[in-house]
Short mmCIF file of the C-alpha atoms (twelve columns), coordinates in Angstrom:
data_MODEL
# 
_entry.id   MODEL 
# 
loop_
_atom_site.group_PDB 
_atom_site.id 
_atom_site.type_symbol 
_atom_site.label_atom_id 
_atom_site.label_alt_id 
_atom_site.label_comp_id 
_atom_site.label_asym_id 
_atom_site.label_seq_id 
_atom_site.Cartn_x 
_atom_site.Cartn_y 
_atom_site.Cartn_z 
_atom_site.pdbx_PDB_model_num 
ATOM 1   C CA . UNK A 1   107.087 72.936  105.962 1 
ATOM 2   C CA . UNK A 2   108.223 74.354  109.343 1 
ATOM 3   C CA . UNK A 3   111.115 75.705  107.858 1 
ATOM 4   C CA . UNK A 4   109.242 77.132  104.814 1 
ATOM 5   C CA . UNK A 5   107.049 79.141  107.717 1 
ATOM 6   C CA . UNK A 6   110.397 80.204  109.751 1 
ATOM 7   C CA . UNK A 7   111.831 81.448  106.451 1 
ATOM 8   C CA . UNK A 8   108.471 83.371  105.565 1 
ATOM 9   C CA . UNK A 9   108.374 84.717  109.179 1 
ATOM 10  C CA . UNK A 10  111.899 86.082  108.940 1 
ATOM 11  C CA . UNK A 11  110.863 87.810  105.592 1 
ATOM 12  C CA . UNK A 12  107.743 89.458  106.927 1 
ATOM 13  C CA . UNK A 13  108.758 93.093  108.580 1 
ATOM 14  C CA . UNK A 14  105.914 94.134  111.604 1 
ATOM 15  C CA . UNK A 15  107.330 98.031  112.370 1 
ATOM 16  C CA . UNK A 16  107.333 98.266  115.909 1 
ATOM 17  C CA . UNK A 17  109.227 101.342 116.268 1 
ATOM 18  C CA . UNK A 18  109.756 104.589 113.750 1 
ATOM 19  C CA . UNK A 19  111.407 107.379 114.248 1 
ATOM 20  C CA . UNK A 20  112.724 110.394 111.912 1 
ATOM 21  C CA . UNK A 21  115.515 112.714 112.322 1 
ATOM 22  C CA . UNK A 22  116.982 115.673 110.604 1 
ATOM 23  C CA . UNK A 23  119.713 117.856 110.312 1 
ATOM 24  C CA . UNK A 24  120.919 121.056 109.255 1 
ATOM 25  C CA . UNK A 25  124.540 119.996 108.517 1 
ATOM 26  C CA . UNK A 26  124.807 118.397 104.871 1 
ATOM 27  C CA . UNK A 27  127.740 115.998 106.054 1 
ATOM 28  C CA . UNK A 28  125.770 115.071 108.964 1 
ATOM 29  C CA . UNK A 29  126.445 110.964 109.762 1 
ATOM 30  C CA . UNK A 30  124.720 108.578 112.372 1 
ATOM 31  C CA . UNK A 31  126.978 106.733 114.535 1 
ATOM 32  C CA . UNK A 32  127.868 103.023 113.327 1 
ATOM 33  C CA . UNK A 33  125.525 101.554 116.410 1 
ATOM 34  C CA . UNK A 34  122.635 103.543 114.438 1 
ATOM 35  C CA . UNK A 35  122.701 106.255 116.840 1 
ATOM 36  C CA . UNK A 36  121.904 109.916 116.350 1 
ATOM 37  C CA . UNK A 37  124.375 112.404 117.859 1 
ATOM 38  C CA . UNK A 38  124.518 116.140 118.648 1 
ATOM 39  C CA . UNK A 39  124.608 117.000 114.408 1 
ATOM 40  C CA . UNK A 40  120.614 115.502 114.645 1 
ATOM 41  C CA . UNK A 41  117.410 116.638 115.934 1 
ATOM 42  C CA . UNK A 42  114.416 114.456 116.604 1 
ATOM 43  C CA . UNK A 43  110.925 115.468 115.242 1 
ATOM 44  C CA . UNK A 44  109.889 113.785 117.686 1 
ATOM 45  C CA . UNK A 45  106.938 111.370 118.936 1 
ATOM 46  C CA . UNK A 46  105.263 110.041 115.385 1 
ATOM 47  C CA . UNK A 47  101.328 109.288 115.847 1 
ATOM 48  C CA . UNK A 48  99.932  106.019 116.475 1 
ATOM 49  C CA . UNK A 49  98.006  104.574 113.880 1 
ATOM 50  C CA . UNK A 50  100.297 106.617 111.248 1 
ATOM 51  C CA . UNK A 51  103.058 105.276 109.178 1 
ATOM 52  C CA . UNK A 52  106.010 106.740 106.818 1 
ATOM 53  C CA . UNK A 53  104.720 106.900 103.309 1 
ATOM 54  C CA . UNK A 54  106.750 106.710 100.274 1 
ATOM 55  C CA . UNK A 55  105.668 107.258 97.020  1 
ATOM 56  C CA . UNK A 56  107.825 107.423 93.935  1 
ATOM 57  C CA . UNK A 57  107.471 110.405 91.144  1 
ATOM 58  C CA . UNK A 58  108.416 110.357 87.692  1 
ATOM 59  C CA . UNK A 59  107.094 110.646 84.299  1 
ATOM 60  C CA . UNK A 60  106.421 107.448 82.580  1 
ATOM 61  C CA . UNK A 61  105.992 107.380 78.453  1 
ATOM 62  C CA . UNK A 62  104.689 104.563 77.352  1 
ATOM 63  C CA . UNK A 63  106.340 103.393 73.229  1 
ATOM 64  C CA . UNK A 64  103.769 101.443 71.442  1 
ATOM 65  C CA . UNK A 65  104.088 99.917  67.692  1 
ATOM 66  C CA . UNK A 66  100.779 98.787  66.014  1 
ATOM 67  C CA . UNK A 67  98.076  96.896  67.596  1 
ATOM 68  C CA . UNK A 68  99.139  98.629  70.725  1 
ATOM 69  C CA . UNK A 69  101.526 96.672  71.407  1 
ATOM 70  C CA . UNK A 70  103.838 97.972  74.286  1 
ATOM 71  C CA . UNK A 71  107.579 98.250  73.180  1 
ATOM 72  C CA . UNK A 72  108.986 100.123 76.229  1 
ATOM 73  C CA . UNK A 73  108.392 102.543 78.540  1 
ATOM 74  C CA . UNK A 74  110.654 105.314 79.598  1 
ATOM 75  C CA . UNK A 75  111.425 106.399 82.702  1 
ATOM 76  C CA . UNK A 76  112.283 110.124 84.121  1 
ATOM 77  C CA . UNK A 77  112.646 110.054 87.969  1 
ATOM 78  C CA . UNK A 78  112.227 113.046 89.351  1 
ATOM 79  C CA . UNK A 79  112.220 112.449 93.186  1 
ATOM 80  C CA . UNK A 80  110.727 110.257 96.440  1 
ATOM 81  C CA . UNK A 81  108.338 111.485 98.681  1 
ATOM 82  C CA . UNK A 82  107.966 110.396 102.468 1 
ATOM 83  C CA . UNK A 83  105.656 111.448 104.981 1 
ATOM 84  C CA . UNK A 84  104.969 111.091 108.451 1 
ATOM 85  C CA . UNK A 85  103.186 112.888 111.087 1 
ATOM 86  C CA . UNK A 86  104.321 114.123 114.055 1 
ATOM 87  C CA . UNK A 87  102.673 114.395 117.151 1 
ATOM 88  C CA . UNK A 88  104.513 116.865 119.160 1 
ATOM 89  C CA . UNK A 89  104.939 120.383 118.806 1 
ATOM 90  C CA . UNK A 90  108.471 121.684 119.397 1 
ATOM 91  C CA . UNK A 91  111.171 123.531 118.265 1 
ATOM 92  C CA . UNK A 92  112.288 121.114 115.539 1 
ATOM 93  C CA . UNK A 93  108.662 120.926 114.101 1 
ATOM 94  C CA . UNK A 94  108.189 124.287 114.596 1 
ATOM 95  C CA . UNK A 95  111.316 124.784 112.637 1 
ATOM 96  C CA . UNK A 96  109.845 122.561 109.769 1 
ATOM 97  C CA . UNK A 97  106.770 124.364 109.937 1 
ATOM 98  C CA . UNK A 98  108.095 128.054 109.572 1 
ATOM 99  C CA . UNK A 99  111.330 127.460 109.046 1 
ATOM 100 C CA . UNK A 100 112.020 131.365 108.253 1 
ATOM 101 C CA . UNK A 101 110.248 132.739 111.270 1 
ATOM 102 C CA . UNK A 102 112.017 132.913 115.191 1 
ATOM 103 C CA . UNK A 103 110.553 130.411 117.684 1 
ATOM 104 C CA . UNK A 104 109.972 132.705 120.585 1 
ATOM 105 C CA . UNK A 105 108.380 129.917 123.008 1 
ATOM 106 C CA . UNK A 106 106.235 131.806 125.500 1 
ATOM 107 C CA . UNK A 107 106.438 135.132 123.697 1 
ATOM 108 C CA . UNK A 108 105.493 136.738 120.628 1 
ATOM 109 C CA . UNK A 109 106.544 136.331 117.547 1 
ATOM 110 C CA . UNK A 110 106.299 136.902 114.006 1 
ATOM 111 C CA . UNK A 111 104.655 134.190 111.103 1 
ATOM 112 C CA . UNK A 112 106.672 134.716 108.075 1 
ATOM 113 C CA . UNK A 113 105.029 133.366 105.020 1 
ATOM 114 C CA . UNK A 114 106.910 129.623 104.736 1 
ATOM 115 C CA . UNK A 115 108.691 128.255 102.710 1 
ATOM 116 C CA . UNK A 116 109.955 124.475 102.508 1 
ATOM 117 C CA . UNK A 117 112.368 123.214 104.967 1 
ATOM 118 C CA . UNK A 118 116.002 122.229 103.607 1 
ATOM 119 C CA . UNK A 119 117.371 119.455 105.601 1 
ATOM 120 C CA . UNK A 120 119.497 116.455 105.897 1 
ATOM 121 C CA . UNK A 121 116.610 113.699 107.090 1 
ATOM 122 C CA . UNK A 122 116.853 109.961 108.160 1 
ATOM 123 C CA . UNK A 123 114.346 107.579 108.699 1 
ATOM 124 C CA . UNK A 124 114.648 104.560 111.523 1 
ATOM 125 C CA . UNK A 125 112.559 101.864 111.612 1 
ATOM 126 C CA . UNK A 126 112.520 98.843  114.035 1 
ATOM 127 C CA . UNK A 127 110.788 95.489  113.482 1 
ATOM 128 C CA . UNK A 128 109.703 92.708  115.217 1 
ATOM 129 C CA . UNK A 129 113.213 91.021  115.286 1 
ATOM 130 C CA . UNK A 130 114.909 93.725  116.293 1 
ATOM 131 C CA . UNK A 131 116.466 94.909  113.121 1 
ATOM 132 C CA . UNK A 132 116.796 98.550  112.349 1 
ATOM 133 C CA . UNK A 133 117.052 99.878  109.096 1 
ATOM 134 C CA . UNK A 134 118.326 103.513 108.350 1 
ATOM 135 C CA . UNK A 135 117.600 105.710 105.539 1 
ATOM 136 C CA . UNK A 136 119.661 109.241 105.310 1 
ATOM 137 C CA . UNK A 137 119.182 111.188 102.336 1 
ATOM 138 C CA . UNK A 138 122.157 111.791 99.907  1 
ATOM 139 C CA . UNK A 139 120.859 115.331 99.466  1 
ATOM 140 C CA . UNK A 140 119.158 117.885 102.003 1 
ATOM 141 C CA . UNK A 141 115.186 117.236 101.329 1 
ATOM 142 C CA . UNK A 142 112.421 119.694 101.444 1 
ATOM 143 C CA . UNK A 143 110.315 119.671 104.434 1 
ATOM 144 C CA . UNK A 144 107.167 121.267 104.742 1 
ATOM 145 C CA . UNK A 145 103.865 120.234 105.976 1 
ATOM 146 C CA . UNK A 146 100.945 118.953 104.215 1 
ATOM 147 C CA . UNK A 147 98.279  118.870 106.688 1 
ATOM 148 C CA . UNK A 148 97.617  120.582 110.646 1 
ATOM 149 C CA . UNK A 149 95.156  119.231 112.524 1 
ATOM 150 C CA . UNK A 150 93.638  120.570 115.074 1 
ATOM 151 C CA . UNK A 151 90.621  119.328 116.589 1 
ATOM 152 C CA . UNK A 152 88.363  118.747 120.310 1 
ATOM 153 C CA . UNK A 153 88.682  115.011 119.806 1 
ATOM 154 C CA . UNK A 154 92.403  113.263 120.671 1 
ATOM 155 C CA . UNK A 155 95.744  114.946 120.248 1 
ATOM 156 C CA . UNK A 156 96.506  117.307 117.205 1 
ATOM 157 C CA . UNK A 157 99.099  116.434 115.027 1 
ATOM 158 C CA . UNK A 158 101.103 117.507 111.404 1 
ATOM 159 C CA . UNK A 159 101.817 115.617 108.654 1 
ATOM 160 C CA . UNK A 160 104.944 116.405 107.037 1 
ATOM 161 C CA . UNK A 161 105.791 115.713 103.447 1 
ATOM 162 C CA . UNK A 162 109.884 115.315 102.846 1 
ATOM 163 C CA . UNK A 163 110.917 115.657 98.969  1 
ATOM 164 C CA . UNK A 164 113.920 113.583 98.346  1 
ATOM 165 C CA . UNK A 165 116.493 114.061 95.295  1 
ATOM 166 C CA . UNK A 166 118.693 112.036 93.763  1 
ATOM 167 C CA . UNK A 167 122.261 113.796 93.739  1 
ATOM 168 C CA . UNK A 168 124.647 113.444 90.536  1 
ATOM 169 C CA . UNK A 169 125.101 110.376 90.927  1 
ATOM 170 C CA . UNK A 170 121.854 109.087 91.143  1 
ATOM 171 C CA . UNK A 171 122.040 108.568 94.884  1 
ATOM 172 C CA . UNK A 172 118.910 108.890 97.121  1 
ATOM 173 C CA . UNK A 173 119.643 107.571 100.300 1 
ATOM 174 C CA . UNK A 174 122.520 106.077 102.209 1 
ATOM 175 C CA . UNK A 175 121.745 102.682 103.946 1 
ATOM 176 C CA . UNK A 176 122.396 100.792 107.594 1 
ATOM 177 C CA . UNK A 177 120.470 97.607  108.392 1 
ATOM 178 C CA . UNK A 178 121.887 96.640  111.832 1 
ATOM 179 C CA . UNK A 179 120.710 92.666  112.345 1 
ATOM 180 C CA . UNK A 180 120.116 93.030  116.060 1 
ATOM 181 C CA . UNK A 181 119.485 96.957  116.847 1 
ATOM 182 C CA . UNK A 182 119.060 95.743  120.712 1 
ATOM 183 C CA . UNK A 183 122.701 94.523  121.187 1 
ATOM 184 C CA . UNK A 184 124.196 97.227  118.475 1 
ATOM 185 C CA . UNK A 185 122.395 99.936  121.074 1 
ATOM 186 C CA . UNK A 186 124.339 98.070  124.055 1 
ATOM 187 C CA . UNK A 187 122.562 95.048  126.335 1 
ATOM 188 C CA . UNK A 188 121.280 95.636  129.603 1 
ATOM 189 C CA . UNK A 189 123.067 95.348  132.596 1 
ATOM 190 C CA . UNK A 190 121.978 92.703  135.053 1 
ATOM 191 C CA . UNK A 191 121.620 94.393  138.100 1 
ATOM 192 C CA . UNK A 192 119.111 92.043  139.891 1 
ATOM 193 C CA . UNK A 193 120.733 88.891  140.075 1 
ATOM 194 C CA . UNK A 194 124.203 88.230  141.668 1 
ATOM 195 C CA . UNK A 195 126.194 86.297  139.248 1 
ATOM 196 C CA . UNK A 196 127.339 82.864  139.748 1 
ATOM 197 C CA . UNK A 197 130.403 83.290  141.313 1 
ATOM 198 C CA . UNK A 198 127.885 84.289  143.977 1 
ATOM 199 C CA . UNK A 199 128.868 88.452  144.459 1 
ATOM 200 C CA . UNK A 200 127.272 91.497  143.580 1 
ATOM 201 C CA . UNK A 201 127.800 92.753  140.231 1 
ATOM 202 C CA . UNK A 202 127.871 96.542  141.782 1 
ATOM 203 C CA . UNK A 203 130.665 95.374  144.445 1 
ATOM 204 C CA . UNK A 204 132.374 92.306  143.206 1 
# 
């Protein structure tokens, strides 16, 4: 029974961290560790309380004979949605925003009507074991935002709605799940404690 509950445990993903990325540069790649280098940019801090929705969208037909009987039901996909909401403003979300108008921070500027955001995006999340899973896109998604809050009672944030397409092949995302994301992201140095042979680990 004990190992029944282990094996459950193990199955049973608690997100304890999140984080989304995107970039402009359609053969954009995240390092083998699951690190994001300079071809990235971070949206940023996501809410608390929030999550990264996904929804799928297609057309479903349902084929039935007499007695309504179901014979099949065809499929046309036409994409995935995510969403998450981002609690910072910046540059990047900014960007995502209004992604035809200048950022001028501290100046003015002019609001060009929008239109959606094209851009490579990947999605990190971090459970309770440690283990990171990584979604990138295939294809550059469209990013715009679905609802800005702002309001006299805690922090204002955006919700962003990403559009993902398959590409020829029928590809939506590229995969990493990295089994322990603390060790793949390097282990902490000891720098406390001399080690046994009884020196410092700074000056050995």
């Amino acid at each position: 029974m004990a190992d029944m509950v282990n094996d459950v445990e193990k199955n049973v993903n608690i997100w304890k961290f999140a984080e989304v990325w995107i970039s402009d540069k359609e053969d954009a790649k995240v390092e083998a560790d699951g690190s994001f280098g300079d071809d990235w940019l971070h949206v940023g801090m996501l809410a608390g309380g929030s999550s990264i929705g996904q929804e799928r969208d297609a057309d479903r037909n349902e084929v039935e004979g007499w007695a309504s009987t179901l014979i099949t039901t065809e499929q046309k996909f036409k994409k995935d949605t995510r969403t998450f909401t981002a609690l910072e403003d910046t540059e990047t979300t900014f960007g995502l925003i209004y992604p035809n108008s200048e950022f001028n921070e501290g100046g003015p500027t002019i609001i060009l009507a929008p239109e959606d955001a094209k851009k490579v995006i990947a999605f990190k999340t971090v459970n309770q074991h440690g283990m990171a899973t990584i979604d990138v896109s295939r294809l550059p998604a469209n990013i715009y935002p679905s609802s800005m809050d702002k309001n006299d009672d805690g922090a204002s944030s955006t919700e962003f709605t990403a559009e993902i397409r398959k590409d020829s092949q029928g590809g939506l995302y590229e995969r990493l799940v990295i089994e322990d994301n603390a060790e793949a992201s390097g282990a902490l140095d000891v720098t406390r404690f001399k080690t046994a042979g009884g020196t410092d680990p700074e000056n050995p």
